[in-house]
C-alpha positions as CSV (number, residue, x, y, z in Angstrom):
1,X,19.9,-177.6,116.3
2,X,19.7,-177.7,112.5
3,X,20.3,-180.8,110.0
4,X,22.7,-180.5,107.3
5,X,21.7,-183.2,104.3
6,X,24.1,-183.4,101.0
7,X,22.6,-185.9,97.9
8,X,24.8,-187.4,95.4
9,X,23.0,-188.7,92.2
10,X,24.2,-192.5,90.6
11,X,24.7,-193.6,87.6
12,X,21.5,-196.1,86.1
13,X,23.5,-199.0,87.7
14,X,20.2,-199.5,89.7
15,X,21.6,-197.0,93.0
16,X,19.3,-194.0,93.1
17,X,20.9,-191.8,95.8
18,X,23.8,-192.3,98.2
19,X,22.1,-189.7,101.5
20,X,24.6,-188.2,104.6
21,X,23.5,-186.0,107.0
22,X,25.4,-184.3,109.5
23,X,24.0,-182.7,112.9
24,X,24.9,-179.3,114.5
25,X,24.0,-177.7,117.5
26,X,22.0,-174.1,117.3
27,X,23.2,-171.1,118.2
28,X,20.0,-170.0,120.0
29,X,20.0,-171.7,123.4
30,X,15.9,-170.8,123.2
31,X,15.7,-172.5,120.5
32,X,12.4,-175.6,120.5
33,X,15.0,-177.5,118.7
34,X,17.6,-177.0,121.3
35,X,18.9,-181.4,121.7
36,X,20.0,-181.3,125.3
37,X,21.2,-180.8,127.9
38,X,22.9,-178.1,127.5
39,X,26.5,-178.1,128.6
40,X,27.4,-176.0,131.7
41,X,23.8,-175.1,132.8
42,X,22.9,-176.3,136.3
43,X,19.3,-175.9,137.6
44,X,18.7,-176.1,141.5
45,X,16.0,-177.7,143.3
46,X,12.9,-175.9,144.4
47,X,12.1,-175.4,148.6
48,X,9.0,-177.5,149.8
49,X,7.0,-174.4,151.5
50,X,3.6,-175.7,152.3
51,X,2.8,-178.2,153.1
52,X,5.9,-178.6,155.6
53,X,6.9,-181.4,157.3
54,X,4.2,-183.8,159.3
55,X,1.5,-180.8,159.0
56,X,-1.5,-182.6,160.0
57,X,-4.6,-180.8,157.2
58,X,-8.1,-181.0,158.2
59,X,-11.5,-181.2,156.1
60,X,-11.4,-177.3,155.9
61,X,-7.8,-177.3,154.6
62,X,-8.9,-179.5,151.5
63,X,-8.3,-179.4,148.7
64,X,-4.9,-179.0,149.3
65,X,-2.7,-176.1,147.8
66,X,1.1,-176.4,147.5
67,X,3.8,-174.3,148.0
68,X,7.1,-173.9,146.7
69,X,10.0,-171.7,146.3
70,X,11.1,-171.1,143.1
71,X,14.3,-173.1,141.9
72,X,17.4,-171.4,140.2
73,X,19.4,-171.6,137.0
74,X,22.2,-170.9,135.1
75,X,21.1,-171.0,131.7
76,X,18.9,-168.9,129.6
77,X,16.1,-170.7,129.3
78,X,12.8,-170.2,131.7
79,X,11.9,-173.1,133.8
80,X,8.6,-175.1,134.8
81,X,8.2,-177.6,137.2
82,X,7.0,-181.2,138.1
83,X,4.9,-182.0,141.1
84,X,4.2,-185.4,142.8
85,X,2.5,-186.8,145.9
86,X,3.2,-190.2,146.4
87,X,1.3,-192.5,149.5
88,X,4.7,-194.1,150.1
89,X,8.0,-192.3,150.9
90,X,9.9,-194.0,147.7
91,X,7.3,-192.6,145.1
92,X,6.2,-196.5,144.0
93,X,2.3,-194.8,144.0
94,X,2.5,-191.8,142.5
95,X,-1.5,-190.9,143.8
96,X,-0.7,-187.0,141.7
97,X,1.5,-186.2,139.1
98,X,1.0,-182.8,137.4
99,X,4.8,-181.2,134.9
100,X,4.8,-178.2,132.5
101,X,4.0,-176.1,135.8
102,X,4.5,-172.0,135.1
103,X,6.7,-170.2,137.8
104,X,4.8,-167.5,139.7
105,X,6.0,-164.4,139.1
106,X,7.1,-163.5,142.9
107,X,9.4,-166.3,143.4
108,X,6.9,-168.4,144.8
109,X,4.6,-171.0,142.7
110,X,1.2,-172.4,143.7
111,X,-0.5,-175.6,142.8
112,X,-3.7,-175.6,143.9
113,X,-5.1,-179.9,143.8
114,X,-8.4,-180.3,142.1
115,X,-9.7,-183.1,144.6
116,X,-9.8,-183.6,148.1
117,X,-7.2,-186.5,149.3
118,X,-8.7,-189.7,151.0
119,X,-7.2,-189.8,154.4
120,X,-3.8,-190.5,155.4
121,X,0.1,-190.1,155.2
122,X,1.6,-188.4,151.9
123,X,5.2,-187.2,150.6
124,X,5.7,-185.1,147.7
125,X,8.4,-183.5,145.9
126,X,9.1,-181.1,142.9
127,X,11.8,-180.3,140.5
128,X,12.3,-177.8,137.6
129,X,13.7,-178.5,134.2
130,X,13.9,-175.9,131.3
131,X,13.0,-178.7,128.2
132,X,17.1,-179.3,127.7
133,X,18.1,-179.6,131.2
134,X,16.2,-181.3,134.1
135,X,16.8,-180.0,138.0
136,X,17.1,-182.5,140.9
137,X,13.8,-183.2,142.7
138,X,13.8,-181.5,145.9
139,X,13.9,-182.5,149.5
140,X,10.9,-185.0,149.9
141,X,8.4,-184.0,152.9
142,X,5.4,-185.7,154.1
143,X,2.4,-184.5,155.2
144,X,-0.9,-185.9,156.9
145,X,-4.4,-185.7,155.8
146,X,-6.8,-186.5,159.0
147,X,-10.3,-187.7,158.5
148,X,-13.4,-185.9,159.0
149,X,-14.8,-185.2,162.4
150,X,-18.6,-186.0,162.9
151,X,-19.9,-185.2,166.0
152,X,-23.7,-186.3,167.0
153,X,-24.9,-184.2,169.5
154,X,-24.6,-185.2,172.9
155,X,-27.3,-186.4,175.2
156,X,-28.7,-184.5,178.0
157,X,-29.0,-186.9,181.1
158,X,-29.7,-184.6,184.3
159,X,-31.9,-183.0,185.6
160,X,-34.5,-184.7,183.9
161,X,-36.9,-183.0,181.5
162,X,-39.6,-181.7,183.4
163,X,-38.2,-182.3,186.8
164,X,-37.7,-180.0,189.9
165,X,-34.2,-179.8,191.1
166,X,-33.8,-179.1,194.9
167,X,-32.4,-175.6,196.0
168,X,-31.2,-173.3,193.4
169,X,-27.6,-175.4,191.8
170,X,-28.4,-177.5,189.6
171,X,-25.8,-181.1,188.1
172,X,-26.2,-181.0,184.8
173,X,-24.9,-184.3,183.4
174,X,-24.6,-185.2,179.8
175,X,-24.0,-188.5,177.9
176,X,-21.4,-188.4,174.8
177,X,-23.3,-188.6,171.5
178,X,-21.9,-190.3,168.6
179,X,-18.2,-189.6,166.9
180,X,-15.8,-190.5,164.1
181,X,-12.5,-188.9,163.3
182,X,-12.0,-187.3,166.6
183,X,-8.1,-186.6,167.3
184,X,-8.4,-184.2,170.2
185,X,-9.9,-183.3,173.6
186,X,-14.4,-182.5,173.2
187,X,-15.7,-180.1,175.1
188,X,-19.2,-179.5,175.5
189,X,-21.2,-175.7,175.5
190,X,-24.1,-175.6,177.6
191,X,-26.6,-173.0,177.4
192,X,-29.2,-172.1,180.4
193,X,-31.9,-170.1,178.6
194,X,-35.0,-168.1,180.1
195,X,-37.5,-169.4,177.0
196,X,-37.6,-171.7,174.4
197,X,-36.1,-170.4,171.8
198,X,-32.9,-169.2,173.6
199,X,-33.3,-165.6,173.0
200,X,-32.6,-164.8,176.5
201,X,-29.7,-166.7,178.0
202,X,-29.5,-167.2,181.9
203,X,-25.9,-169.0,181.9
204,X,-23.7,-170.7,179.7
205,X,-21.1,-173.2,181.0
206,X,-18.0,-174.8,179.3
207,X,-16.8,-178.4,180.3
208,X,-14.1,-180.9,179.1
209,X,-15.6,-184.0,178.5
210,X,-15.1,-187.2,180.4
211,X,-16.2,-190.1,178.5
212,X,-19.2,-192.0,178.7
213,X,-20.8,-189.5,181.1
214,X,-19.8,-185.6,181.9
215,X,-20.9,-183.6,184.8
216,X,-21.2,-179.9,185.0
217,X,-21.8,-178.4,188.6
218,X,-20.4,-175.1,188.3
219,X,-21.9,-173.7,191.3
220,X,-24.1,-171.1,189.3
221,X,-27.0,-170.2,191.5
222,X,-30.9,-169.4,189.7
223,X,-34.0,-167.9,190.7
224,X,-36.3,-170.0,192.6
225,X,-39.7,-171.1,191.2
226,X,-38.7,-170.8,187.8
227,X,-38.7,-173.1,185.3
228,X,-35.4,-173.0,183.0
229,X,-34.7,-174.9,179.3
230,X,-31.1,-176.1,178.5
231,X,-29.6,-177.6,175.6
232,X,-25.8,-179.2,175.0
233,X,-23.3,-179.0,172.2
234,X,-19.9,-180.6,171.8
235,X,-17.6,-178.8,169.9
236,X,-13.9,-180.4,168.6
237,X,-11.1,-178.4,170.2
238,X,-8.3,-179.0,167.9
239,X,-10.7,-177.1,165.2
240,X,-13.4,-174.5,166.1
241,X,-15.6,-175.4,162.6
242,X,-16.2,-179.3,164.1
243,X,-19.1,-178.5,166.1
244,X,-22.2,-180.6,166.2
245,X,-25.8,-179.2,166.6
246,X,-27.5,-178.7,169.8
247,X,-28.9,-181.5,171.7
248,X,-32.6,-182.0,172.2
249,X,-33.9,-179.1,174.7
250,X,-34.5,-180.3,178.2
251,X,-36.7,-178.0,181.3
252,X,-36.4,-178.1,184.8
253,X,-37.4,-175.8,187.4
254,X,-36.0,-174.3,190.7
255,X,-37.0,-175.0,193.9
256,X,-39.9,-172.6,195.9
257,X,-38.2,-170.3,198.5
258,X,-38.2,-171.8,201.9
259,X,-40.8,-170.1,204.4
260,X,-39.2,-168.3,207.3
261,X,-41.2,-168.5,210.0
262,X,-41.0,-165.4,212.6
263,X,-40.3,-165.5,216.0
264,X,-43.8,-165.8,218.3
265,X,-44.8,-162.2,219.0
266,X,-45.6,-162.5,223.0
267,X,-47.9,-159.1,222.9
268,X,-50.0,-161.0,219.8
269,X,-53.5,-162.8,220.3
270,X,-54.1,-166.0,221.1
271,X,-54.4,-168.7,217.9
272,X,-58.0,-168.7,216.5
273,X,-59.4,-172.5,217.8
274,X,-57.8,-175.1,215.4
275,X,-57.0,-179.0,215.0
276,X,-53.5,-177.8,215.4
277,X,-52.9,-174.2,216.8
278,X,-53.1,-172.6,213.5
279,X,-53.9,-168.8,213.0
280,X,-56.9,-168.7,211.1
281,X,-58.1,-165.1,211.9
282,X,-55.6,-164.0,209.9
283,X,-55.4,-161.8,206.5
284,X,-51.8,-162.5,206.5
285,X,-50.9,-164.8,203.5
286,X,-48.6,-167.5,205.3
287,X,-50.9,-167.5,208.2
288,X,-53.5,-168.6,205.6
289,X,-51.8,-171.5,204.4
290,X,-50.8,-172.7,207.5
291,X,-54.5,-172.7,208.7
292,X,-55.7,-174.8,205.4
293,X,-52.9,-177.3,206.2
294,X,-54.2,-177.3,210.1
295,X,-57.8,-178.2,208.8
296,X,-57.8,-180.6,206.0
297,X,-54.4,-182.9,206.7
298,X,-55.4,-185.9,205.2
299,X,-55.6,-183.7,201.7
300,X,-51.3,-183.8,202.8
301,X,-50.7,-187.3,202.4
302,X,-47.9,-189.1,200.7
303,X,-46.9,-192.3,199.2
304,X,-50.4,-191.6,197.1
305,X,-51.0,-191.4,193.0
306,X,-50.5,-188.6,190.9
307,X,-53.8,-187.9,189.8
308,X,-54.6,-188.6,193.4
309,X,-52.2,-185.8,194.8
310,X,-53.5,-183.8,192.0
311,X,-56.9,-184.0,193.3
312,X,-56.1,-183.0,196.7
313,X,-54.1,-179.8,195.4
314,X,-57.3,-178.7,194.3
315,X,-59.5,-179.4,196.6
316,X,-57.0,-177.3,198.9
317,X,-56.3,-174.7,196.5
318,X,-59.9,-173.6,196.7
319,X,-60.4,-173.9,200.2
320,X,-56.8,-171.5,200.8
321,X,-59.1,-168.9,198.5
322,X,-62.5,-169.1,200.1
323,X,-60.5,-168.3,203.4
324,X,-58.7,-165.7,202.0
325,X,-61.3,-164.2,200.9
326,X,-62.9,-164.4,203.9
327,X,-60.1,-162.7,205.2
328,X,-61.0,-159.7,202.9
329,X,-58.1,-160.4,200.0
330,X,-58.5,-160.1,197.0
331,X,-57.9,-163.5,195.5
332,X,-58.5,-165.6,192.3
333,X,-57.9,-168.0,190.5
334,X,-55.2,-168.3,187.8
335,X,-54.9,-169.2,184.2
336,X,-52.2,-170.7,183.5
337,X,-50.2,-169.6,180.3
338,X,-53.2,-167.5,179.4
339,X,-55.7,-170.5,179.8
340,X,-57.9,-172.3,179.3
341,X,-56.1,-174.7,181.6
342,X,-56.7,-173.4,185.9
343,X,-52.8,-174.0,187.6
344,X,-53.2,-176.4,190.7
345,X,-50.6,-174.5,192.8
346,X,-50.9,-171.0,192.2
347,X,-53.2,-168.3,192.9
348,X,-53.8,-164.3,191.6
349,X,-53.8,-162.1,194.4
350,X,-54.8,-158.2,194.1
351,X,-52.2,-155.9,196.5
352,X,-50.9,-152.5,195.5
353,X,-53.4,-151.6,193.0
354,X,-51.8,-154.6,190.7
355,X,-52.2,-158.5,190.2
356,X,-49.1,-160.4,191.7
357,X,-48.8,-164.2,191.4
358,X,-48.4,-166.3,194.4
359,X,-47.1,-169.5,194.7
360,X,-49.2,-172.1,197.0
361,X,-47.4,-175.4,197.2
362,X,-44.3,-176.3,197.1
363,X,-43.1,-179.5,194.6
364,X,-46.3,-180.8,195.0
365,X,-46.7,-183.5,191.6
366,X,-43.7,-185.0,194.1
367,X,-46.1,-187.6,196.1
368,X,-43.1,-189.0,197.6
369,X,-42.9,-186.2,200.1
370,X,-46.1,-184.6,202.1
371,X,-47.6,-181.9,201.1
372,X,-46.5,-178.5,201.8
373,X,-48.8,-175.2,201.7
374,X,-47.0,-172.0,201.6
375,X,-47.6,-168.1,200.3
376,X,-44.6,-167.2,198.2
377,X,-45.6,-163.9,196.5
378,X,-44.2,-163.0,193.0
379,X,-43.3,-159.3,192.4
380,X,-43.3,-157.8,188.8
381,X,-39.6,-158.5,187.9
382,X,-40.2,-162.2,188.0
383,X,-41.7,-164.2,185.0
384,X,-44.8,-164.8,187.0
385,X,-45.0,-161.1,187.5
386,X,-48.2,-160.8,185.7
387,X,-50.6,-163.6,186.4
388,X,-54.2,-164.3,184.0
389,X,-56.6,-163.6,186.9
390,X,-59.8,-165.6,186.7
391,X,-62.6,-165.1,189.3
392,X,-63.5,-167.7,191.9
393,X,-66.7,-167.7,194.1
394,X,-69.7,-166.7,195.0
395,X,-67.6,-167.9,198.7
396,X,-70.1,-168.2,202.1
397,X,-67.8,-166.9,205.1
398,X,-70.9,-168.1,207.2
């Protein structure tokens, strides 16, 4: 547009000028002084691309980007655009306003949002407008913003820490730790690891969670006589990056291997004299064990206290390798872990020009139940493979 002014000068008669001015429109439609709109131009409305309608955006989707498709006109000059997200779906709280937005260049334009949105329900819209002529505001969409998930780890319930499960299966169960912002299923990762640090992982198990308790028996079967450290994570399965940290790490360990007894042998010798029948001529490991038992039951008893119990395991420990080596094995006693601490229920023994480990008693901290001698012998592809031999003795076989 340009301004045309004419002046017409007065007489003294106290007028000074007489001013009109007349207005016309430019001949350059790209013109800054363009006064519009300009007739016959018509600008479409943009396409709502991202977010589309009722997406539901998570912590790792924020700050939120939008997307649109560019609009089209029929005039001349370029266009730019006007974004708003409103909380409400007739744009009374505008929460983001942001105008003089440049087009991208392939027919697409991107707003990235500088902030993160509080939770909850949005709508936005868009329209372009060229500075004389203003578009129609798109389509309006709305979109959801859901609120962070914490998890807190869960809590390990079963078996116990320190416990020793019977047989080889073990019930894990698991308490639900704490949550906030949770909007689908949990499900919990349990790892079954061979040492502490969970280099070396036995099993791992995956489990929906049932609320306020979960229970995981698999029917996964481990080694006997070996003690096992587990730990539990929940994990959110509407989103792979809401996972909480690992519980606290819990131990248990496996049952000993029962003790099959063989069929009597008619052609063997008579039992050597005994409270109970035992064979205590024997060299044989099991026969050993069950002669120690035949001597000294009261050092069996139940229903008795731990350090009691404990007591007794000793006592019989050291008798089972005084007769052994009275039986001509080679026997000891063994460190446990390396020492300085002796174990109460298992041995060294000497066989094939190697140390083996050997298991005496079965469960016996348990003072609920009797206790059990036995000889269960360790071979070198177990963890107890290669024992810390300490000597025992001088022994009188007199």
């Amino acid at each position: 547009m340009t301004k045309v002014c004419t002046r017409l000068v007065l007489t003294a008669a106290a007028l000074v000028f007489l001013g009109s001015c007349q207005v016309k429109k430019s001949a350059n439609p790209l013109s800054p002084a363009v006064a519009g709109p300009i007739e016959g131009v018509v600008i479409s409305h943009p396409n709502l691309l991202e977010p589309g309608q009722n997406w539901e955006l998570k912590t790792k989707d924020q700050p939120v980007q939008l997307l649109i498709q560019n609009a089209d006109t029929s005039g001349a000059r370029p266009l730019k655009y006007t974004f708003e997200i409103a909380s409400d779906a007739e744009f009374k709280n505008v929460v983001f306003t942001r105008t003089g937005i440049e087009p991208g260049a392939d027919g697409l334009t991107r707003l990235q949002l500088p902030d993160k949105l509080a939770a909850g329900t949005y709508w936005w819209r868009t329209r372009a407008e060229d500075g004389a002529n203003m578009g129609p505001y798109s389509p309006v969409k709305s979109f959801q913003v859901l609120a962070q998930v914490i998890l807190g780890p869960p809590a390990p319930s079963a078996p116990s820490n320190g416990s020793t499960i019977t047989g080889l299966v073990p019930e894990f169960k698991i308490k639900a730790g704490e949550r906030s912002g949770v909007t689908a299923d949990i499900e919990y990762i349990l790892q079954v690891g061979n040492n502490t640090s969970f280099s070396s992982i036995a099993a791992t198990f995956i489990e929906r969670e049932t609320w306020p308790e979960t229970k995981i028996a698999q029917g996964y079967s481990f080694l006997y006589s070996k003690t096992y450290y587990w730990r539990v994570r929940a994990w959110h399965t509407g989103d792979g990056a809401d996972v909480s940290n690992w519980s606290t790490v819990q131990t248990f360990k496996t049952s000993a291997p029962p003790i099959i007894v063989p069929a009597p042998d008619p052609g063997a010798p008579a039992p050597a004299p005994g409270s109970g029948g035992a064979v205590c001529n024997s060299s044989k490991g099991s026969d050993i064990a069950e002669c120690i038992e035949d001597r000294y039951p009261q050092y069996l008893a139940k229903g008795i206290s731990l350090d009691k119990r404990i007591q007794n395991m000793q006592f019989l420990r050291n008798r089972l390798i005084e007769h052994a080596k009275c039986q001509g094995l080679k026997v000891g006693l063994n460190l446990k872990r390396g020492g300085p601490e002796i174990s109460n229920d298992f041995i060294t023994y000497h066989t094939g020009s190697r140390w083996v480990g050997v298991d005496i008693a079965s469960g016996y901290d348990d003072t609920k139940d009797t206790l059990d001698l036995m000889w269960y012998q360790h071979g070198s592809s177990t963890n107890w493979g290669h024992p810390y031999y300490k000597d025992y003795g001088p022994v009188n076989c007199n």
